[in-house]
C-alpha positions as CSV (number, residue, x, y, z in Angstrom):
1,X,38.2,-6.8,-9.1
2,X,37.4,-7.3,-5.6
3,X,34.0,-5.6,-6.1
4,X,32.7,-7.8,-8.8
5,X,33.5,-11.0,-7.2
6,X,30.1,-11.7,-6.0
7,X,28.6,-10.8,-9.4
8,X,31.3,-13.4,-11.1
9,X,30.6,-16.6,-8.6
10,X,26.4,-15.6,-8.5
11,X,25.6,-15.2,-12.2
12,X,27.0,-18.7,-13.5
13,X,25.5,-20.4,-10.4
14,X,22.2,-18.7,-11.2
15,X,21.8,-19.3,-14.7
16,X,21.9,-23.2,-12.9
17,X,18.9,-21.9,-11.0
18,X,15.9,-22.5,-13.2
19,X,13.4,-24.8,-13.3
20,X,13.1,-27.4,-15.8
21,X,10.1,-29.7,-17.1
22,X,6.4,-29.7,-16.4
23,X,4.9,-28.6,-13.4
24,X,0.9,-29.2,-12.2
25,X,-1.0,-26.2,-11.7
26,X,-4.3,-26.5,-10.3
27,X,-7.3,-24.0,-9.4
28,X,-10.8,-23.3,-9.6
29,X,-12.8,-20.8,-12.3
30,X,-15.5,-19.0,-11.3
31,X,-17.4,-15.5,-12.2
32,X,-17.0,-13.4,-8.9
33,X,-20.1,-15.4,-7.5
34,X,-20.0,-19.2,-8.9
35,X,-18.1,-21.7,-10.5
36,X,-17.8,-21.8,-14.0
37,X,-17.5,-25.0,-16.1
38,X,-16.4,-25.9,-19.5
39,X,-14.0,-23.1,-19.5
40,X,-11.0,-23.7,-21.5
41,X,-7.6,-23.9,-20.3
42,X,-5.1,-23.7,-22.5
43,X,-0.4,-23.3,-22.6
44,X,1.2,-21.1,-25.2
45,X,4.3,-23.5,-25.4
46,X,3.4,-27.2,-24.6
47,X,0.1,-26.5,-26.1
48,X,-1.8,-28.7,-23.6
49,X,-5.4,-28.1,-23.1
50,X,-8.4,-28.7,-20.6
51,X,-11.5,-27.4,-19.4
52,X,-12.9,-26.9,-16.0
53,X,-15.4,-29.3,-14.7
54,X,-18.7,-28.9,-13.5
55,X,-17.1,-27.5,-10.1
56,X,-15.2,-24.9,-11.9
57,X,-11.7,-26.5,-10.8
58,X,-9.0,-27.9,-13.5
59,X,-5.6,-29.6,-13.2
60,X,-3.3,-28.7,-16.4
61,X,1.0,-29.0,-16.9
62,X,2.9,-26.2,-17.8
63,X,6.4,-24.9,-18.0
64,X,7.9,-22.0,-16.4
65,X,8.0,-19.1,-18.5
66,X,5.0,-20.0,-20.6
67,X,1.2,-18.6,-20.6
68,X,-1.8,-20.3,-19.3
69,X,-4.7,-18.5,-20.7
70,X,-8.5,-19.7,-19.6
71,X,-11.4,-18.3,-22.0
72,X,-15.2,-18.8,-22.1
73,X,-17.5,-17.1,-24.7
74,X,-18.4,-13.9,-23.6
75,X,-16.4,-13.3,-20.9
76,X,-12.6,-11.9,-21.1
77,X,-10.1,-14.0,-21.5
78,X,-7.3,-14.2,-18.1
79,X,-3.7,-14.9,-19.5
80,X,-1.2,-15.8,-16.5
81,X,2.7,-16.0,-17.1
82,X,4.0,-19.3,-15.2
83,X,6.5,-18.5,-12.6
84,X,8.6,-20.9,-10.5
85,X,6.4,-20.8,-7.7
86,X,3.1,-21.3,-9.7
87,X,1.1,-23.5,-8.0
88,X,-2.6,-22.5,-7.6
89,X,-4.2,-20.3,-9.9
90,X,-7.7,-19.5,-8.7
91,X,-9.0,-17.3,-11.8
92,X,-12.2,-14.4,-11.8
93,X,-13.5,-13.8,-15.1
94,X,-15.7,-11.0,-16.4
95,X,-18.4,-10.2,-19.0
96,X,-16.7,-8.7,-22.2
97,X,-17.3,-4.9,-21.9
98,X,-18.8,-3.5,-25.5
99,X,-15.7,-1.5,-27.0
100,X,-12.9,-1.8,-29.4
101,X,-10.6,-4.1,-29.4
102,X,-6.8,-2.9,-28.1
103,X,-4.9,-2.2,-31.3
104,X,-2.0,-4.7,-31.4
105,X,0.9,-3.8,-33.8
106,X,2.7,-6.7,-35.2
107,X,5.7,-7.1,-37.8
108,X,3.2,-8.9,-40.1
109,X,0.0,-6.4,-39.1
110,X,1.8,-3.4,-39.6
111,X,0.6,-1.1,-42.5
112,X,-0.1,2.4,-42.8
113,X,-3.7,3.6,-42.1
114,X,-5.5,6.6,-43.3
115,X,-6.7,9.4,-40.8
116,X,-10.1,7.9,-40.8
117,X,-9.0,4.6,-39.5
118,X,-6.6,6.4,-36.9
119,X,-9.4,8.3,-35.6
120,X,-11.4,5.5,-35.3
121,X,-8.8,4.1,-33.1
122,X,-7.7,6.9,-31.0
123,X,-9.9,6.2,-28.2
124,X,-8.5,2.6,-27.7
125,X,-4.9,2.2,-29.4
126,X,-2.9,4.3,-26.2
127,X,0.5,4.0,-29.2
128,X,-2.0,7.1,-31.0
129,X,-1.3,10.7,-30.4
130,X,-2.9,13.9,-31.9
131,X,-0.6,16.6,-33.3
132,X,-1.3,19.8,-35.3
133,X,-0.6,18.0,-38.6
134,X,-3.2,14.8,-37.9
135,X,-2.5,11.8,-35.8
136,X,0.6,9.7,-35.1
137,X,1.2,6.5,-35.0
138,X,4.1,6.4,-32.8
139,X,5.1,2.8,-33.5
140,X,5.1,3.7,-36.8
141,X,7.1,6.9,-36.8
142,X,10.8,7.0,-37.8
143,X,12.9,7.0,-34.8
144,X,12.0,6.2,-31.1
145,X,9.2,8.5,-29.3
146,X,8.4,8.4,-25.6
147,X,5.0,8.3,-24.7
148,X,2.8,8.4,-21.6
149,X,-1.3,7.9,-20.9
150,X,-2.9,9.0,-18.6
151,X,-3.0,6.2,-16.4
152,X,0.5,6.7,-16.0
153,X,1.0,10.1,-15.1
154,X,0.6,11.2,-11.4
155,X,-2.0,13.3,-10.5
156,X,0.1,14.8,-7.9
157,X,2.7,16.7,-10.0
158,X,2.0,20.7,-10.0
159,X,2.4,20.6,-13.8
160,X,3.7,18.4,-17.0
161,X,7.2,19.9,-16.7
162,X,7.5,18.1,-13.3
163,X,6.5,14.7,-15.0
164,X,8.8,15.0,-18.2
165,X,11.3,15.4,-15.4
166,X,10.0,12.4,-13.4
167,X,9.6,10.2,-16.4
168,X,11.3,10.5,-20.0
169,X,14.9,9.8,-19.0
170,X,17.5,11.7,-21.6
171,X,15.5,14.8,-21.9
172,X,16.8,18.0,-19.4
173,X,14.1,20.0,-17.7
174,X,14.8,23.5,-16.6
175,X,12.8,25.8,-14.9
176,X,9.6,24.9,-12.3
177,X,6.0,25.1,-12.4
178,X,5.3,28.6,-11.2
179,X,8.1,31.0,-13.2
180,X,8.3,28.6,-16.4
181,X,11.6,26.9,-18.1
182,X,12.4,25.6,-21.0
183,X,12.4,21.5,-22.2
184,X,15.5,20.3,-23.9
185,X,14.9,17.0,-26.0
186,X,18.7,17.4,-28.2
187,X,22.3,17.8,-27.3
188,X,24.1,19.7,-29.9
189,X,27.9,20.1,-30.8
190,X,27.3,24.5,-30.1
191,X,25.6,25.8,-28.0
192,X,24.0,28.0,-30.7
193,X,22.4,25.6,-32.4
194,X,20.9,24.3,-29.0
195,X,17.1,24.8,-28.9
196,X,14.9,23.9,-26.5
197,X,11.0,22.2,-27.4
198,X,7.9,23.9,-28.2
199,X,4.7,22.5,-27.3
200,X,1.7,21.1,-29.2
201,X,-1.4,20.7,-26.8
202,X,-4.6,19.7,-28.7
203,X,-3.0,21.0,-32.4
204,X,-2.0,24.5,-30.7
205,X,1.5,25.3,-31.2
206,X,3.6,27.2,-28.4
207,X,7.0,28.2,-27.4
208,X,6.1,28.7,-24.1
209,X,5.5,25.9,-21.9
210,X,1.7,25.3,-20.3
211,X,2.3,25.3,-17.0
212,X,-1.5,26.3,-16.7
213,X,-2.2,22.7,-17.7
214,X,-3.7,20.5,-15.5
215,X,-1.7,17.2,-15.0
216,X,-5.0,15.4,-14.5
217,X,-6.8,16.5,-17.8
218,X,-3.6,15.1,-19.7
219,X,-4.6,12.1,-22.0
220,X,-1.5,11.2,-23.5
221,X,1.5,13.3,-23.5
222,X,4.8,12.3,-25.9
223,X,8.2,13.6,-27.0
224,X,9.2,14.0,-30.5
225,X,12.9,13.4,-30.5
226,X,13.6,12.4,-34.2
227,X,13.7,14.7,-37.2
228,X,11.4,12.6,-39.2
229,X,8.8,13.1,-36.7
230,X,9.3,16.9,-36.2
231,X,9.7,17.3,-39.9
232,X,6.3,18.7,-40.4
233,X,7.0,21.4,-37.8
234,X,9.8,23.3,-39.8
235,X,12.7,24.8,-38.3
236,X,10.6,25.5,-35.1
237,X,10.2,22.0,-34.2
238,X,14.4,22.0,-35.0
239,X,15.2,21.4,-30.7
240,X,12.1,18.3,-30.8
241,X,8.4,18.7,-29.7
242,X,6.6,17.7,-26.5
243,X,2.8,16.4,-27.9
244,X,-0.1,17.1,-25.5
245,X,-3.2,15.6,-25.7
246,X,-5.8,16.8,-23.1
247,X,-8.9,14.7,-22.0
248,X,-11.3,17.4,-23.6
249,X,-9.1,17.5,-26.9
250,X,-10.9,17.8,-30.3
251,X,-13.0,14.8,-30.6
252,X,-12.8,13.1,-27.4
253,X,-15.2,11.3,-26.8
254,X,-16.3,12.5,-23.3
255,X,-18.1,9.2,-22.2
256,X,-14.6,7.5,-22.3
257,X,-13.3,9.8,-19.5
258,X,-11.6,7.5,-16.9
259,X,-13.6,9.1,-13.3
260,X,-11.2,7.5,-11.4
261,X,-8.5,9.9,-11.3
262,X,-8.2,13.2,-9.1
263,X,-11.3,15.0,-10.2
264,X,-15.1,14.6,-8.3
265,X,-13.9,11.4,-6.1
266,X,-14.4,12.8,-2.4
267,X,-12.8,10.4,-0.1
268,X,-15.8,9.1,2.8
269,X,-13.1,8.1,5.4
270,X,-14.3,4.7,5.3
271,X,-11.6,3.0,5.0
272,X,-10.8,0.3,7.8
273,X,-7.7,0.6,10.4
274,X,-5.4,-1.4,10.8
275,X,-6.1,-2.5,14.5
276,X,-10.2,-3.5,13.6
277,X,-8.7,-6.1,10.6
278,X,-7.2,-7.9,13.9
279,X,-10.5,-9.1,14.7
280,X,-10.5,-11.1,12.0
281,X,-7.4,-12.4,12.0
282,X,-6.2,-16.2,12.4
283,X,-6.3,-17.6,16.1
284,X,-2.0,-18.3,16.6
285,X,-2.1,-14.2,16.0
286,X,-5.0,-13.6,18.4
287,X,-3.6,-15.8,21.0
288,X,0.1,-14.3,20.3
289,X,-1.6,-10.7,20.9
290,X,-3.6,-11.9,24.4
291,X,-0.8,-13.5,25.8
292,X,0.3,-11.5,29.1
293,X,3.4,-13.1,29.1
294,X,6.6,-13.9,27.2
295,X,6.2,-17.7,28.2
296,X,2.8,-17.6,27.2
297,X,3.3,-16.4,23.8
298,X,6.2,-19.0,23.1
299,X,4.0,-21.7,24.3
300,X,1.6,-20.2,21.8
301,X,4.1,-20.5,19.5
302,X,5.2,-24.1,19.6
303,X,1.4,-25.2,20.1
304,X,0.3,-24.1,16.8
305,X,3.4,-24.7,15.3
306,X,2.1,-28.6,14.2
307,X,-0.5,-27.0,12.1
308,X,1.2,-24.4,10.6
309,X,4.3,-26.8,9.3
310,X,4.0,-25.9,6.1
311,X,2.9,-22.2,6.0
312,X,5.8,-19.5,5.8
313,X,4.2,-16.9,6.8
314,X,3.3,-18.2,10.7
315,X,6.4,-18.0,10.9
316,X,7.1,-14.4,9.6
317,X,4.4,-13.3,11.3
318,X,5.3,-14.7,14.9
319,X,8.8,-13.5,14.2
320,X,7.3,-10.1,14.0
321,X,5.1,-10.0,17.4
322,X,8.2,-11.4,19.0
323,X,10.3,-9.1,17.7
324,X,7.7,-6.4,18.4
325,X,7.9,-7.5,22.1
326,X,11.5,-7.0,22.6
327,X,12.2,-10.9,22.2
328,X,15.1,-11.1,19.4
329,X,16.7,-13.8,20.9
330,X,13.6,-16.6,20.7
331,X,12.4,-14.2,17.2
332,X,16.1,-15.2,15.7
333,X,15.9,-18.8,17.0
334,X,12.2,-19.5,15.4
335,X,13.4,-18.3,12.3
336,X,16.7,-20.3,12.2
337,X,15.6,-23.9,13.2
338,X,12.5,-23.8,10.7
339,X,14.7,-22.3,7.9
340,X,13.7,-25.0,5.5
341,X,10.5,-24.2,4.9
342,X,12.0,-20.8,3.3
343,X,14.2,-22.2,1.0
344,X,14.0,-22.3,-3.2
345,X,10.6,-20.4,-2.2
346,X,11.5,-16.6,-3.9
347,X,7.7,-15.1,-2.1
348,X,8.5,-16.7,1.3
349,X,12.2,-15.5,1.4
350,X,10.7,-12.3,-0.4
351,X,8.4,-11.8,2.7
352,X,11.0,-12.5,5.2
353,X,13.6,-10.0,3.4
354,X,10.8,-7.0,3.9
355,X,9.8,-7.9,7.5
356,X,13.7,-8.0,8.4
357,X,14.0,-4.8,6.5
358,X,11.3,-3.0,8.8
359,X,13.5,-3.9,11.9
360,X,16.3,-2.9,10.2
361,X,18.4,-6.1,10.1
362,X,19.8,-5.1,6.7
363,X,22.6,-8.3,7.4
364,X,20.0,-10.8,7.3
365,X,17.9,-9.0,4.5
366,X,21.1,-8.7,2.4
367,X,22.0,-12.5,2.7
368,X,18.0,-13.1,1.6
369,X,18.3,-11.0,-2.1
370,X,21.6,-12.6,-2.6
371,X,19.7,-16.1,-2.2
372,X,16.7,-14.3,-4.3
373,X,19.3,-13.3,-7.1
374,X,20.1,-17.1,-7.9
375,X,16.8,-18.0,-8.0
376,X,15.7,-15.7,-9.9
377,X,18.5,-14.4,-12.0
378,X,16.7,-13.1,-14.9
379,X,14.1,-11.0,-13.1
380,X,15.2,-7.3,-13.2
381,X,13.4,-6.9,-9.4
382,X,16.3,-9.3,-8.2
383,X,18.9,-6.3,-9.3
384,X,16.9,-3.8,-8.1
385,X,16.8,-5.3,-4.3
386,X,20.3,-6.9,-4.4
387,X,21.7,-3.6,-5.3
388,X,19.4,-1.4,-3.0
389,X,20.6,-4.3,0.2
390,X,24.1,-3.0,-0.8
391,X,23.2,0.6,-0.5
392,X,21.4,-0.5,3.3
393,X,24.5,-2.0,4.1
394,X,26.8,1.0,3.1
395,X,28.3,-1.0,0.4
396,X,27.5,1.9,-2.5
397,X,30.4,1.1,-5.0
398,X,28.4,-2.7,-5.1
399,X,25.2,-1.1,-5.3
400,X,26.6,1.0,-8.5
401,X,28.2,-2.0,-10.2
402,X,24.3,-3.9,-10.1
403,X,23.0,-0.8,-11.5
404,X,25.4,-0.2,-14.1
405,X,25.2,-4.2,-14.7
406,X,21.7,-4.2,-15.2
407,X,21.6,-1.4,-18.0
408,X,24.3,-2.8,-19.6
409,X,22.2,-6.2,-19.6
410,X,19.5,-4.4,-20.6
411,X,21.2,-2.7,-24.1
412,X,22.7,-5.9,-24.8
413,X,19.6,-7.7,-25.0
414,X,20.2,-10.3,-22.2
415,X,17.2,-8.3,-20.4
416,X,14.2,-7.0,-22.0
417,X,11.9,-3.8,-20.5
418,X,10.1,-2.6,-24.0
419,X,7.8,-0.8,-22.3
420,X,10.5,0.8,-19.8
421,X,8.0,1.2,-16.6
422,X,10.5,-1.0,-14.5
423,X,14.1,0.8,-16.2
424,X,12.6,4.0,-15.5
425,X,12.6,2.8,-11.6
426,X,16.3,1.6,-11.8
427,X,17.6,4.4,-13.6
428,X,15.4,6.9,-10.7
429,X,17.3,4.8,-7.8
430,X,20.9,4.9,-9.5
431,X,20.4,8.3,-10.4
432,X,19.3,8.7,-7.0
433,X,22.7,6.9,-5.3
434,X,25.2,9.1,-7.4
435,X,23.2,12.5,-6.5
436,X,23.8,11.3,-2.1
437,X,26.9,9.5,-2.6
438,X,28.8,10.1,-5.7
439,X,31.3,12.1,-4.3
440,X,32.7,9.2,-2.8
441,X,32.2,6.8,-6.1
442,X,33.5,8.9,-9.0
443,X,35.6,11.4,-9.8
444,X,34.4,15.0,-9.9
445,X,34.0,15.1,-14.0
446,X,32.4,11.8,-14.4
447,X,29.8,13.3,-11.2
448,X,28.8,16.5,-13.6
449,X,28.6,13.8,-16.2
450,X,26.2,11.5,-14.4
451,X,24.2,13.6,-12.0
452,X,21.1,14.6,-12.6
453,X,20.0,18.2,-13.0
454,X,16.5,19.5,-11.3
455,X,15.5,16.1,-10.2
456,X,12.5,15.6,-8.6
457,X,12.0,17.1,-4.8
458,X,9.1,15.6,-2.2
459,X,7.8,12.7,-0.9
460,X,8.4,9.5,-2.9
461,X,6.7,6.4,-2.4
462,X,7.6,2.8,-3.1
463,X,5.2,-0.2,-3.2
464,X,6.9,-3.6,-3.2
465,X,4.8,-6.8,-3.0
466,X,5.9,-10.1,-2.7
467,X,3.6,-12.0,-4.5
468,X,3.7,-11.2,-7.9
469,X,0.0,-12.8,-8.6
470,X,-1.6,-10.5,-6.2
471,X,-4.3,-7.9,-7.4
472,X,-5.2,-4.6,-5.0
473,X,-6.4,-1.3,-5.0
474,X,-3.8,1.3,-3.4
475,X,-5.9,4.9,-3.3
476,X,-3.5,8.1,-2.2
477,X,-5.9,10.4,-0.4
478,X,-4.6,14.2,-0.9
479,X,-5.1,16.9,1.9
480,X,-8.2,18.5,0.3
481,X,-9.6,14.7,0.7
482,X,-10.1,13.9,-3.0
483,X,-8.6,10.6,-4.2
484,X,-6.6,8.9,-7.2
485,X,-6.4,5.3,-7.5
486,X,-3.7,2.9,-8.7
487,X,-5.6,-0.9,-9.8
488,X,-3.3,-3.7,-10.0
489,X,-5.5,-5.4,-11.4
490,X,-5.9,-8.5,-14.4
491,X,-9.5,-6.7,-14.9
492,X,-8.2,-2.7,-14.9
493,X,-4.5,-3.5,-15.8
494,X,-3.4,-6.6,-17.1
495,X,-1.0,-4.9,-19.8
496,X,1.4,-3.9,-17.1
497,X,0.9,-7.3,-14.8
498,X,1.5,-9.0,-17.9
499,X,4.9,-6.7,-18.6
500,X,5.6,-7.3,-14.9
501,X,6.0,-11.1,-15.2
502,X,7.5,-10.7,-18.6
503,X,10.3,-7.9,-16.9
504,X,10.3,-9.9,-13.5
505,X,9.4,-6.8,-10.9
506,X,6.9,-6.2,-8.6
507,X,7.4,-2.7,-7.6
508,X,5.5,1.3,-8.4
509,X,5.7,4.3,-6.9
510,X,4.2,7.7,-6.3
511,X,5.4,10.6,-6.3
512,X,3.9,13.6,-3.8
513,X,6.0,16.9,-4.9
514,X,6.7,19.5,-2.6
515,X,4.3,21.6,-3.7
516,X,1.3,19.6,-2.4
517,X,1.6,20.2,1.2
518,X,-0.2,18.9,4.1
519,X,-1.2,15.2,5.1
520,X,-2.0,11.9,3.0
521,X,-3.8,9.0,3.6
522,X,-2.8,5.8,1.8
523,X,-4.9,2.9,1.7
524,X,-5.4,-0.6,-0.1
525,X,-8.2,-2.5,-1.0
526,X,-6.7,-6.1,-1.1
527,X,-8.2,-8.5,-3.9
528,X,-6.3,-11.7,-3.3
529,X,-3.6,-13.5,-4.9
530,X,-5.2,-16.6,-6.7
531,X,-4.6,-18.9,-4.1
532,X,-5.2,-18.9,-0.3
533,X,-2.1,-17.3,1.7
534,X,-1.7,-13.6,2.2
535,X,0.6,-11.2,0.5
536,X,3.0,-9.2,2.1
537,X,3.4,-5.4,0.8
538,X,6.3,-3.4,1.5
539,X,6.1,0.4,1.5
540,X,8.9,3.0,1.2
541,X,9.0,6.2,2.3
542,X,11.5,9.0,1.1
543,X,11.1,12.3,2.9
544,X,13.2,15.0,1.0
545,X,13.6,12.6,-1.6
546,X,17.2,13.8,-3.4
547,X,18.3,16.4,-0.6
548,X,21.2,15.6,1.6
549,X,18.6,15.1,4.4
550,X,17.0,12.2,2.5
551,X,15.9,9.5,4.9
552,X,13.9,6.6,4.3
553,X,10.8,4.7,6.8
554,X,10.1,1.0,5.7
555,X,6.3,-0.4,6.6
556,X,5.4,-3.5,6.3
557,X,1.5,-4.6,6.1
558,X,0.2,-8.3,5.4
559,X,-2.6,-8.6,3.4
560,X,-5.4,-11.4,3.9
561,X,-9.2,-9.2,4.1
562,X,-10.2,-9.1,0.9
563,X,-12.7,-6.8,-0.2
564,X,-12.4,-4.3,1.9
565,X,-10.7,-0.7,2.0
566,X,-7.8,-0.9,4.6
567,X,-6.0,2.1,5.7
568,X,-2.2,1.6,5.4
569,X,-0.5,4.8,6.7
570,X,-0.7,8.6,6.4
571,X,2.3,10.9,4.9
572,X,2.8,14.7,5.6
573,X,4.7,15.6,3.4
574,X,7.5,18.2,4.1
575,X,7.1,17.3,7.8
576,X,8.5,14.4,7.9
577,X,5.7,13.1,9.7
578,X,4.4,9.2,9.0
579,X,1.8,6.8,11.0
580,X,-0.5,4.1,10.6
């Protein structure tokens, strides 16, 4: 009982925690070069409308929870969830591209549709996938089918076997990417009657798995669990089918290929360090950085201290260089007499939590998510980093129960992930926990129960943010200098940002797999956050990732330069090896 105390106190207190009632939201509109007036600004829930005026700025009430969405003819339309801390939203639009609409299936839209209207809507409805006996609907096949695109498949994986591992939880992978193995999608009550998969890539049916196949000329790959939707393959399809669609599959129309993946991109090393952004950054920090003495700095400190009253992050940041200069005492001290201007502020405590983290004050951090969890008790991100401060602070049996608590939140319905991206991460970092630690959690028949078989073995890396309105670029440079990027993006992405807020994470990772050895470069390209402060971005990185050796490096990197390509930090993986 003593384990779930915390959980029993925190959860009614935080369903006390949200925000009731109207809230003004203000911003300006523009184009990515100028204002733009009479666009309209419209809520989803209140229904209150405005447009901007000739300035390209509006002022419009909304509730938490609802969508603002601003549209002009002939440009996209930007929708924006409201969060607690919504206060600015300063909104780029752009010029509607000419293509089809997204498909959008809805309870009262939903109808079956003939070949010809599929295959008219391959290209744009990612819920499509071609199979040997035409093209599948999945959403509306009988019985649940996991699906992937190819923005969602790392480029980094030696084949598809070591994605289905990565990313379709329930499904048992056996073998690698150089010998072959076998994919099994169904548990059976014998043994004989256990199959494993066969493969359909592009309408060829195999038993053996393509391990030939490029990960980066995947399109969409799914798994076929049901009977209803293996049906059509007979008695071969009886242990489930893995679906392959490849980027130069029958009828793909080649013009659509995305060119920003791992193909022709050569990286030009242009990306900026870290130490030349410092020219431009604000005075207090250049000043901190020139002083010659401790004194000096802390006179620094409390001289710009007036103008700053209001800004967190002056004060994150100052803790930081102090820290950085061996000064914890007068680093503690700043943080604890200006307190207040953290409080009932999830980005600024957010912020804090990760630059404490990089120091390794896991105490501190721990007491942050707690605070975090009841603000924010409905946002899966705040189980995620309560549960992971447990696992800093060696409390794993704590870190289990918030694991376990959010899946069982999850099935019940009192948390909602449909399209599973943010799960998938919980389920990797439990999975994770019990492989290290569950020796000393379970008991030896529940471990073989729970542990996972095969599980991925590299270089993971995790990419927290605490602002969830900001928008970047993060490009993974691999050792033959050829690039992938990852947008987070309203322009490139907004399905997921929109998920994100809906879920309530801000988190993604990469995954670098053993097999690619030798050193990467990571680097963002920072696009802003709809208002004027930075954004603080926490990286993650697991060397050995699942081995007993497992350890884990936390950089932190605040991001204010817009516009421009900013080197982060470079990995070598097997090494063990990680700098700016």
């Amino acid at each position: 009982m003593k384990k779930l105390l915390f959980l029993l106190i925190v959860l009614p207190l935080a369903s006390m925690a949200q925000e009731d009632g109207l809230k003004t939201i203000k911003g300006t509109v523009s184009d990515n070069s100028a204002p733009m007036p009479n666009v309209a600004v419209s809520t989803s829930l209140t229904n209150n409308k405005e447009v901007t005026d000739s300035n390209g700025e509006y002022s419009i009430e909304a509730e938490v929870g609802e969508t603002i969405t601003f549209t002009y003819m002939g440009m996209e339309p930007v929708e924006i969830r409201v969060e607690e801390v919504t206060r600015f939203l300063n909104i780029t639009m752009y010029p509607k591209t000419e293509r089809l609409d997204e498909v959008t299936v809805t309870e009262r839209a939903r109808k079956l549709k003939s070949q010809r209207e599929l295959e008219a809507e391959y290209t744009t409805n990612k819920r499509l996938i071609r199979t040997a006996y035409g093209i599948m609907d999945t959403d509306m096949a009988s019985g649940s089918i996991n699906m992937l695109n190819e923005d969602q498949i790392t480029p980094f994986a030696s084949c598809f076997l070591e994605v289905l591992r990565s990313r379709f939880p329930g499904i048992t992978v056996t073998g690698d990417c150089f010998n072959g193995g076998n994919v099994w999608v169904r548990t059976a009550t014998s043994l004989i009657l256990r199959r494993p998969a066969i493969y359909d890539v592009d309408g060829q049916i195999l038993t053996n798995p393509p391990i030939w196949l490029n990960v980066t000329s995947i399109k969409r790959l799914a798994v076929l669990k049901g009977f209803g939707s293996t049906a059509k393959y007979g008695m071969q399809g009886f242990g489930g089918v893995v679906v392959i669609n490849t980027l130069s599959g029958p009828q793909y129309d080649k013009d659509q290929v995305d060119l920003a993946r791992l193909r022709n991109n050569f990286y030009d090393n242009g990306a900026v360090p870290q130490q030349k952004l410092m020219e431009g950054a604000p005075d207090y920090l250049t000043e901190l950085h020139a002083s010659t003495t401790v004194k000096e700095a802390q006179k620094v400190f409390q001289d710009y201290l007036p103008k700053y009253s209001g800004s967190f992050y002056y004060l994150v940041d100052s803790y930081r260089y102090f820290m950085g200069r061996k000064n914890e005492t007068f680093a503690e001290g700043l943080i604890r007499e200006n307190f207040g201007r953290f409080n009932d502020n999830p980005v600024a405590l957010k912020s804090l939590a990760y630059v404490y983290e990089s120091f390794q004050e896991y105490e501190k951090v721990h007491e942050l998510y707690k605070e975090i969890f009841i603000l924010r008790p409905n946002y899966g991100q705040s189980y995620l980093d309560l549960a992971n401060s447990y696992r800093q602070i060696g409390d794993y049996q704590k870190a289990l129960d918030l694991y376990t608590r959010y899946e069982y939140l999850l099935e019940n319905g009192f948390m909602s992930d449909e399209r599973g991206e943010f799960s998938n991460l919980m389920n990797w970092e439990m999975n994770n926990l019990i492989a290290l630690e569950g020796g000393n959690l379970m008991s030896k028949k529940n471990l073989r129960k729970y542990a996972l078989e095969d599980d991925f073995k590299g270089t993971r890396l995790v990419f927290e943010w605490a602002d969830s309105e900001a928008e970047f670029e993060l490009q993974f440079v691999h050792p033959d200098n050829q690039y992938f990027k990852w947008n987070h993006t309203l322009k490139d992405n907004s399905e997921r940002i929109y998920d994100e807020k809906k879920v309530g994470y801000s988190v993604t990772e990469q995954l670098i797999y053993d097999s690619f050895e030798g050193s990467w470069q990571v680097n963002v390209n920072y696009l802003g956050n709809k208002s004027l402060t930075p954004t603080y971005l926490k990286a993650t990185i697991y060397h050995n990732y699942g081995k007993p050796s497992q350890t884990a490096e936390i950089k932190v990197f605040k991001l204010m330069t817009k516009n421009v390509n900013q080197q982060l930090f470079t990995v070598s993986n097997r090494t063990n090896l990680v700098s700016n």
